[in-house]
VMD Tcl script that draws the C-alpha trace (Angstrom):
set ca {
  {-10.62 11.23 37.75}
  {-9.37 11.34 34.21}
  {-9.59 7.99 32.29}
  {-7.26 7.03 29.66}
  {-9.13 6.28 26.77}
  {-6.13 5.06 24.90}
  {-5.79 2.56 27.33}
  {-9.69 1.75 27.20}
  {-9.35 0.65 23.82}
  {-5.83 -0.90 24.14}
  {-4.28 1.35 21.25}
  {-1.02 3.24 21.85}
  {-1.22 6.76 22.07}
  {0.41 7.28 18.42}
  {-2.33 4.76 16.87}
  {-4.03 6.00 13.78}
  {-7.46 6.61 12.90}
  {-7.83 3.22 11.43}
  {-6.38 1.56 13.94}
  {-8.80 3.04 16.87}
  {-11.62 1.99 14.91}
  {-10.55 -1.19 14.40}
  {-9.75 -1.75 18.40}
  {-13.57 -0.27 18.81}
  {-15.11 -2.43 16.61}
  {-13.60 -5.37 18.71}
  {-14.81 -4.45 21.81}
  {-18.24 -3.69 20.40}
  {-18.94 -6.68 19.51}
  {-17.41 -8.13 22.28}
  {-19.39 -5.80 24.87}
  {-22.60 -5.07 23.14}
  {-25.27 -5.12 26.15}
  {-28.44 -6.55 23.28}
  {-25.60 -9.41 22.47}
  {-25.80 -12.20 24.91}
  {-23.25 -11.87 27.33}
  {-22.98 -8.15 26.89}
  {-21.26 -5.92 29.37}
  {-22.83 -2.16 29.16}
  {-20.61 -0.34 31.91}
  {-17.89 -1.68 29.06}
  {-19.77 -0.68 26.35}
  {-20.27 2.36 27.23}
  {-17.14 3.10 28.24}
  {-15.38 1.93 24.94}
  {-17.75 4.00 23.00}
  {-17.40 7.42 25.20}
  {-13.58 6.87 24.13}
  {-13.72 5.97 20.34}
  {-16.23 9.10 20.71}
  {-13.05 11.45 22.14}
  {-10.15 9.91 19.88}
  {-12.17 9.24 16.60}
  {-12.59 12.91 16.07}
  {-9.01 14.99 15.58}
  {-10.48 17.98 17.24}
  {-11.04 15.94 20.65}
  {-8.60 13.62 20.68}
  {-6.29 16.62 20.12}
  {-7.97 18.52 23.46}
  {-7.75 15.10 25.78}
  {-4.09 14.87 24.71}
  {-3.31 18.35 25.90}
  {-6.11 18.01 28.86}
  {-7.63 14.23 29.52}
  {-10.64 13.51 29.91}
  {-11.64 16.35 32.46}
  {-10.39 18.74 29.60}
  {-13.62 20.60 27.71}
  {-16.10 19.38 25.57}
  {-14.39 15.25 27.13}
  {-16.79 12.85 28.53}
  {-19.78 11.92 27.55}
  {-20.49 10.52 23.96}
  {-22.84 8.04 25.05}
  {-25.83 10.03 23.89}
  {-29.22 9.80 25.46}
  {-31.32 7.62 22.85}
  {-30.08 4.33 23.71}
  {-26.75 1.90 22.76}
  {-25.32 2.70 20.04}
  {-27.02 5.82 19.67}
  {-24.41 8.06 21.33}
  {-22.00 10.88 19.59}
  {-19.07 8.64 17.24}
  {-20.87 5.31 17.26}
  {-23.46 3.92 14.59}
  {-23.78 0.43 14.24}
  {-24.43 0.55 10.91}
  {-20.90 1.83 10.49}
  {-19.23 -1.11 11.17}
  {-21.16 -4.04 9.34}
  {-23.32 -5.06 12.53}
  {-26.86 -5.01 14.33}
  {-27.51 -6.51 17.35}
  {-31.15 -5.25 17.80}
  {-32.81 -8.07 16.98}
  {-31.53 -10.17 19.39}
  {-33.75 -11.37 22.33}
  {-31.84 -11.72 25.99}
  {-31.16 -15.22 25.08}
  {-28.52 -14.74 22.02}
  {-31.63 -15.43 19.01}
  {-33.24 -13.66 17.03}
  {-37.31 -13.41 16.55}
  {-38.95 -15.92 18.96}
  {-38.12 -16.74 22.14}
  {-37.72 -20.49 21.37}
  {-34.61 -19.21 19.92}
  {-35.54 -20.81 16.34}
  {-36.39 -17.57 14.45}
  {-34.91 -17.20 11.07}
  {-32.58 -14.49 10.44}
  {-34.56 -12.97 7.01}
  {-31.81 -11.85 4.32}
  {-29.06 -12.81 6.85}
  {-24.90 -13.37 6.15}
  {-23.17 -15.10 8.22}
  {-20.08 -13.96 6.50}
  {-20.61 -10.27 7.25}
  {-20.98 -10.53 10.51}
  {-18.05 -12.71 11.35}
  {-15.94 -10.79 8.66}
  {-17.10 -7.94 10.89}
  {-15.64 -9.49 13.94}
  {-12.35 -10.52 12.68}
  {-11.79 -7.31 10.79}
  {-12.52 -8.47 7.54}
  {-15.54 -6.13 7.13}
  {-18.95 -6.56 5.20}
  {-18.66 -8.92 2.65}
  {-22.07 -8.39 1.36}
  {-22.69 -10.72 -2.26}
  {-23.59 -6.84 -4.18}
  {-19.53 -5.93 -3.46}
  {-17.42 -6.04 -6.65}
  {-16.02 -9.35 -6.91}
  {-12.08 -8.72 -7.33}
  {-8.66 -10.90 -7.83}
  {-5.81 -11.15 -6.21}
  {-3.17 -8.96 -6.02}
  {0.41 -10.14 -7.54}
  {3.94 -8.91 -6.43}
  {6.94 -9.52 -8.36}
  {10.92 -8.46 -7.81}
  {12.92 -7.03 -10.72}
  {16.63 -6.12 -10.22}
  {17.89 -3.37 -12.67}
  {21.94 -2.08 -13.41}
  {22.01 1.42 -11.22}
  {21.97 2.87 -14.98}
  {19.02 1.68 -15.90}
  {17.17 2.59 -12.85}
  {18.88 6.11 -13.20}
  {17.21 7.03 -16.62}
  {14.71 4.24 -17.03}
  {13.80 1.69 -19.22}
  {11.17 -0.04 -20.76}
  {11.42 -4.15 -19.82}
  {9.19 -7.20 -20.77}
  {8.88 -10.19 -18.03}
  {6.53 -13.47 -18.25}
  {4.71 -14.41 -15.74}
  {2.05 -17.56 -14.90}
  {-1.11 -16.36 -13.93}
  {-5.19 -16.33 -13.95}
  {-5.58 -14.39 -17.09}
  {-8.75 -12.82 -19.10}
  {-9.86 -15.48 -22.15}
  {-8.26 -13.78 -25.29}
  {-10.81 -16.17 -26.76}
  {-14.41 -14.82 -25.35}
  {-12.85 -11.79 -24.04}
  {-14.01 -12.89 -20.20}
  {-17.77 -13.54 -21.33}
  {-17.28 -17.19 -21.16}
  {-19.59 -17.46 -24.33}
  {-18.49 -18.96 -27.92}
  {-17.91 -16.37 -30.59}
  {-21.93 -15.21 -31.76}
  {-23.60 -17.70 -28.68}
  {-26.17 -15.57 -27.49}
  {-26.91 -15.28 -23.47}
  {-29.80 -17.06 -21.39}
  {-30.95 -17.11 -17.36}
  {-28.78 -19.15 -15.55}
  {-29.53 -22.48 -14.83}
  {-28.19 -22.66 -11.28}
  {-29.96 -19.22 -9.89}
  {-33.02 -18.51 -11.74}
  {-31.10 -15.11 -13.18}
  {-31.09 -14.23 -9.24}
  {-26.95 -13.99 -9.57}
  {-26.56 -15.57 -5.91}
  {-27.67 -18.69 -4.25}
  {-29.49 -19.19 -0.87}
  {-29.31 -21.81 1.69}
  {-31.32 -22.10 4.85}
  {-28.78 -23.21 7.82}
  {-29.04 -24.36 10.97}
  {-26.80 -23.88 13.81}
  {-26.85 -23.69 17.90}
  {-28.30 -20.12 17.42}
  {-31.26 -21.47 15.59}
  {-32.17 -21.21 11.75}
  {-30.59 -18.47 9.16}
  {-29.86 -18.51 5.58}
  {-26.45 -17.22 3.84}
  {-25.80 -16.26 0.23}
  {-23.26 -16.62 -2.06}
  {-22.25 -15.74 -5.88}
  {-23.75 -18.07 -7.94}
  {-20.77 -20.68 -9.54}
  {-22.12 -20.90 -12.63}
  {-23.05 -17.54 -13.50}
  {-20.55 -15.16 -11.41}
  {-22.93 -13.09 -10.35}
  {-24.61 -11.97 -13.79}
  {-27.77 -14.17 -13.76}
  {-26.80 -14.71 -17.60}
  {-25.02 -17.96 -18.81}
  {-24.30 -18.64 -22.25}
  {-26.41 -21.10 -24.70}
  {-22.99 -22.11 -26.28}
  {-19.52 -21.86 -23.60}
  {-16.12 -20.49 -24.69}
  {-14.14 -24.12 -25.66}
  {-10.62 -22.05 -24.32}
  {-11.60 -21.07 -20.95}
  {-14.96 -23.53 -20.98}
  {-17.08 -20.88 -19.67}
  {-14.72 -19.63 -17.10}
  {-14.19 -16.43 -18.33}
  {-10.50 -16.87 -17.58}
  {-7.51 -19.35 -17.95}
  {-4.36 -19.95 -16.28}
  {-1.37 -18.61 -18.93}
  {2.04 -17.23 -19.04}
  {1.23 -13.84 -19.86}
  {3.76 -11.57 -20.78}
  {4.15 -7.68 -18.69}
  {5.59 -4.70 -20.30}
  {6.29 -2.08 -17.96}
  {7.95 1.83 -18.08}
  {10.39 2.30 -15.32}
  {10.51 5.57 -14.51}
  {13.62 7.84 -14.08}
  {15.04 7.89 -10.64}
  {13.69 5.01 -8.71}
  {15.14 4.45 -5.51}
  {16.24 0.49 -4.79}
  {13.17 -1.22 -3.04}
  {11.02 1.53 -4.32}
  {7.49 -0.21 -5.75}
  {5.68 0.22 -9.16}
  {2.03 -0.37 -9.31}
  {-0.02 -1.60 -12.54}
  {-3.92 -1.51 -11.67}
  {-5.55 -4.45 -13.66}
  {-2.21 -6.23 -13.75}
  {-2.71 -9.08 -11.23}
  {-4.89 -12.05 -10.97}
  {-7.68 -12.03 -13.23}
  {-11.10 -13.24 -11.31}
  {-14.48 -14.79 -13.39}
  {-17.33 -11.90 -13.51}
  {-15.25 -9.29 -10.95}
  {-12.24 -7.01 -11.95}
  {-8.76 -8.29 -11.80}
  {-6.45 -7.24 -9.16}
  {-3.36 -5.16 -9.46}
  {0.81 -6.04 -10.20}
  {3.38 -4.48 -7.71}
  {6.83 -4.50 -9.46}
  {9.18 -4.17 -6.33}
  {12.63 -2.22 -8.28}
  {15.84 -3.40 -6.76}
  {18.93 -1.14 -7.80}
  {22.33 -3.23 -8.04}
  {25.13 -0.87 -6.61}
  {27.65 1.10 -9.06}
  {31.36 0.85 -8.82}
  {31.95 4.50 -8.89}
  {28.32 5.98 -8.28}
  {25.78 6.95 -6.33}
  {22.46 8.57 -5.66}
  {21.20 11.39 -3.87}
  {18.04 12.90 -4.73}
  {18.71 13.89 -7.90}
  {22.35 14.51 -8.34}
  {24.86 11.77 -8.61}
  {27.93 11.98 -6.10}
  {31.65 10.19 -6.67}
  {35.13 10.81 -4.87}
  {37.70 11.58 -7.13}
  {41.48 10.98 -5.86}
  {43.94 13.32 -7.33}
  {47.21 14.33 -6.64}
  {48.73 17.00 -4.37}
  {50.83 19.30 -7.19}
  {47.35 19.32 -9.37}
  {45.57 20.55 -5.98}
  {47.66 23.29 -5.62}
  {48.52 23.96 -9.80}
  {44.76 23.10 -10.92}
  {44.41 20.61 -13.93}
  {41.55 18.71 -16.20}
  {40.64 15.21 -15.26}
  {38.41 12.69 -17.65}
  {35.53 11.98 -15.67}
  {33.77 9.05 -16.46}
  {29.87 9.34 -16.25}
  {26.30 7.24 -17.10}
  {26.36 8.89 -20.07}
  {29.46 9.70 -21.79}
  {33.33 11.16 -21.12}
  {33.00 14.77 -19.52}
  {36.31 16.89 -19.03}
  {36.50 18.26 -15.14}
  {38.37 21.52 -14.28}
  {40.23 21.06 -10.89}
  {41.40 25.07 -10.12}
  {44.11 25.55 -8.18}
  {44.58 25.34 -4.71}
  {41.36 23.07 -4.39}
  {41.00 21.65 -0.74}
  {40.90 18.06 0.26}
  {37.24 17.43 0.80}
  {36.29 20.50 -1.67}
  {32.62 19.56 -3.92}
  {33.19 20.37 -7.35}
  {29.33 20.53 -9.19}
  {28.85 19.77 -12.90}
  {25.32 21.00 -13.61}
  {22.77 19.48 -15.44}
  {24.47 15.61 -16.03}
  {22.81 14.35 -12.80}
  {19.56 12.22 -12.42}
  {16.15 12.98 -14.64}
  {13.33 14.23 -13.40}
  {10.17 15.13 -15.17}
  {8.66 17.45 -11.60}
  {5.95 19.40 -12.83}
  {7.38 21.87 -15.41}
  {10.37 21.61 -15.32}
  {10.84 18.49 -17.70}
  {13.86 17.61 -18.96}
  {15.45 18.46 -16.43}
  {18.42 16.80 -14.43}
  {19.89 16.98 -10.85}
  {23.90 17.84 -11.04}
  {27.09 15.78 -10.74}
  {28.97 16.21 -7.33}
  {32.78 15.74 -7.34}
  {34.18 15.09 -3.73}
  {37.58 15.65 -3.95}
  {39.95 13.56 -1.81}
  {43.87 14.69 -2.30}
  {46.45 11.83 -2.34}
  {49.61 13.07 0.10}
  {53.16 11.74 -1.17}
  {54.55 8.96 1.09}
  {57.57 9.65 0.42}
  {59.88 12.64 -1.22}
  {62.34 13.52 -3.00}
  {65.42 15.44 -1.90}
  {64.59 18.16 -4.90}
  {60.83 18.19 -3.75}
  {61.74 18.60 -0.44}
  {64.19 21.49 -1.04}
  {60.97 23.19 -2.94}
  {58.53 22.49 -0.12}
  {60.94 24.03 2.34}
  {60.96 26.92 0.07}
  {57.40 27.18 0.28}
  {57.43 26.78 3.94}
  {59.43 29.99 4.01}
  {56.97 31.87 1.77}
  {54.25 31.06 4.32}
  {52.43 28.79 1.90}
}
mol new
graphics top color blue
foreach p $ca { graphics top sphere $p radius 0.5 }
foreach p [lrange $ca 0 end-1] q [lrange $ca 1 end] { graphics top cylinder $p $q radius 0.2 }
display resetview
């Protein structure tokens, strides 16, 4: 019988990669057999079909043939849990090994300590947060801010300066935290270790946890003499003001990144600025792609006779030919007044102006312009 391994994992069939790893990673730590409470049959199962849809090749084959298809089933691997084709546990921040069949680890009194042990990684682990292990790069957070430009603006960019508050990098000790010529020593608080440890106790017995050392951040170093801006910190709290280059061409809601621009964070890199562009609408314009489109009303006799119109554009007064006997609905292209672009050699360039032509019929006429019209009628025009 063919199993649905989408279902297994509880992912709909158009789930990404991410996503299916993320639903496995769930259930193995739910279902782990060496974890107390541990179902194997489900284990198993869940691994045999993050084994199938984890690999593009496979998952590809059970769409077209399930499970019954060739090279399906399986995955489980004959050395043991965990040990089967697609899963590693060391993949996804956990190891359950060392725990006895009552839920501890090391004795059975339950009251072993768990050597090097953090808490933090293992729950992050369960919750999707990942390791959080103290060696990772320490990093700020990330800021977002809205800036509306004129449809102009966004069409041919500009350069624009905003304030705002946030954790910023001491202009003072340059992040070090140290007064100008104080020289570094081991930190007080860790012993130069960069992290402290503390032995815990909980219901599953003794384990320690570590975290980045306050005092230091992480270095092991503190300074003899501190900043007196940031007092040591590293960073202060500021308005700080953001230049940024919009580019040519954004589309409205379209979002600018600036790596380094965001919170700054004491002894990790800061994070980054998103500048989220919203376009106000033109009276007369608008975009597509690269060429700029407007409706032009003009009148019937300069349809059929042709004529010059004064076409006003972003960038100046251009003079349009309308030929004769243009069309209600007719596209008339100016080349080369459109939107920027700078595509890979070809800048300089610009998209084109489209003209959609929309011809304005008389309401009413008079007797001489009817007396011509019936003339043309009899020409066949």
């Amino acid at each position: 019988m063919s199993k649905d391994y989408y279902k297994i994992l509880g992912v709909d069939k158009n789930a990404s990669a991410d996503e299916i790893k993320k639903a496995f990673r769930k259930l193995a730590h739910e279902h782990h057999p060496d974890k107390k409470g541990g179902n194997a049959d489900k284990f198993k199962e869940a691994n045999e079909a993050y084994s199938v849809l984890s690999d593009d090749k496979k998952r590809k084959q059970y769409d077209m043939f399930g499970s019954a298809g060739p090279g399906m089933g399986g995955g489980y691997g004959t050395g043991g849990y965990g040990q089967g084709a697609g899963f590693n546990a060391s993949d996804f921040g956990f190891d359950f090994s060392g725990f006895n069949q009552n839920g501890f680890q090391g004795g059975g009194s339950g009251q072993g300590e768990f050597e090097d042990f953090d808490l933090g990684d293992i729950l992050g682990g369960m919750f999707g947060g990942g390791s959080r292990r103290s060696s990772r790069q320490r990093r700020g957070a990330d800021i977002s801010v809205d800036v509306e430009l004129p449809f102009s603006e966004a069409i041919f960019g500009v350069e624009r300066a905003f304030k705002i508050h946030k954790t910023s990098v001491c202009s003072e000790c340059d992040g070090s935290g140290a007064k100008k010529g104080s020289k570094m020593k081991t930190c007080h608080t860790c012993a130069g270790k960069g992290k402290i440890i503390e032995i815990k106790r909980s219901i599953i017995g003794a384990f320690q946890t570590s975290s980045v050392c306050g005092t230091c951040h992480g270095s092991g170093k503190e300074p003899e003499e501190r900043c007196s801006v940031c007092r040591g910190a590293g960073v202060i709290d500021r308005d700080q003001e953001i230049k940024v280059k919009i580019p040519a061409g954004l589309e409205d809601g379209e979002t600018i990144r600036l790596p380094g621009g965001g919170e700054a964070i004491s002894g990790g890199e800061s994070g980054d600025l998103f500048i989220k562009v919203h376009v106000r609408e033109h009276s007369i314009w608008t975009k597509e792609g690269h060429n700029l489109t407007t409706k032009l009303d003009i009148k019937l006799s300069d349809a059929l006779l042709g004529t010059t119109h004064t076409l006003k554009t972003l960038d100046g007064d251009i003079l349009l030919k309308i030929p004769e006997g243009t069309t209600f609905g007719e596209i008339l292209r100016v080349r080369g007044r459109g939107v920027p672009t700078t595509a890979r050699g070809r800048d300089g360039h610009r998209g084109d102006i489209l003209v959609h032509i929309n011809i304005i019929m008389p309401k009413k006429l008079s007797r001489e312009a009817k007396k011509m019209i019936e003339e043309l009628k009899r020409e066949g025009v």
